[in-house]
C-alpha positions, -999 to +999 in steps of 0.1 A: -329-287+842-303-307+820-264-299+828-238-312+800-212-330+821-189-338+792-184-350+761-167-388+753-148-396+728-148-433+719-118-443+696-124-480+673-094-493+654-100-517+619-087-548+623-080-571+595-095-613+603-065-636+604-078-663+585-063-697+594-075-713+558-073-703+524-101-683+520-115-665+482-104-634+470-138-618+482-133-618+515-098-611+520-103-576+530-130-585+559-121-572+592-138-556+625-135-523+643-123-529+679-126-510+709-094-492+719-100-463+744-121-433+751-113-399+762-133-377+786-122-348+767-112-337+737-074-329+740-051-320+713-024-345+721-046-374+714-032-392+683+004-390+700-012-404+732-027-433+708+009-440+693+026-440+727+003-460+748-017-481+725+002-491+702-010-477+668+007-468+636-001-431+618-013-458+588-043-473+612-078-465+606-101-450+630-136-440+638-143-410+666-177-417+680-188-389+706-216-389+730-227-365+758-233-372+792-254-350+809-277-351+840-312-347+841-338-349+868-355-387+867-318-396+857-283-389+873-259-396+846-272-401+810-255-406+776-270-394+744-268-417+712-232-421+697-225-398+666-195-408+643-175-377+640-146-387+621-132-418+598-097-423+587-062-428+594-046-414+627-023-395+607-056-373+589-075-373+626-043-353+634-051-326+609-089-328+618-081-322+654-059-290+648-085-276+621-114-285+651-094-266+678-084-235+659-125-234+652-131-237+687-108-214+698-119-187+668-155-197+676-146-190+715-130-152+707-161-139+685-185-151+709-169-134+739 
């Protein structure tokens, strides 16, 4: 028997390379997604919790991975593979995060 515990949201922020030398045109732009936090749920105060605590401006790009973890019998606490569920800015997650909820909570009052 497999029993979802929860789901995880892992939030990445782009960061631009500070580049010490004089570098060409081409490669400018270059930059790597960092780690910033991850959620055990999926709340719907997030991106102010992310401008509060963390630090980052409505401009800032972000990918929302999510995994499961879930229990199974030969293991106690397993994650599945991480699926990107959004890209943007902070300011657009917002608006994704309202549209998900008022789905969820449509979704919740036809099923029941």
């Amino acid at each position: 028997m497999i029993n979802l515990i929860n789901m995880i949201l892992n939030v990445h922020k782009f960061v631009k390379h500070e580049w010490k030398k004089e570098v060409p045109k081409r490669w400018r732009n270059l930059g790597t997604w960092r780690y910033v936090t991850t959620f055990k749920y999926c709340y719907p105060n997030i991106p102010s919790i992310l401008t509060e605590q963390y630090g980052l401006r409505w401009k800032d790009k972000l990918i929302i991975y999510v995994t499961k973890e879930i229990t199974t019998p030969k293991f106690r606490r397993y994650r599945t593979k991480f699926k990107k569920v959004f890209h943007g800015s902070l300011k657009s997650y917002k608006a994704y995060l309202r549209e998900f909820m008022k789905s969820r909570k449509r979704d919740r009052l036809n099923f029941g």
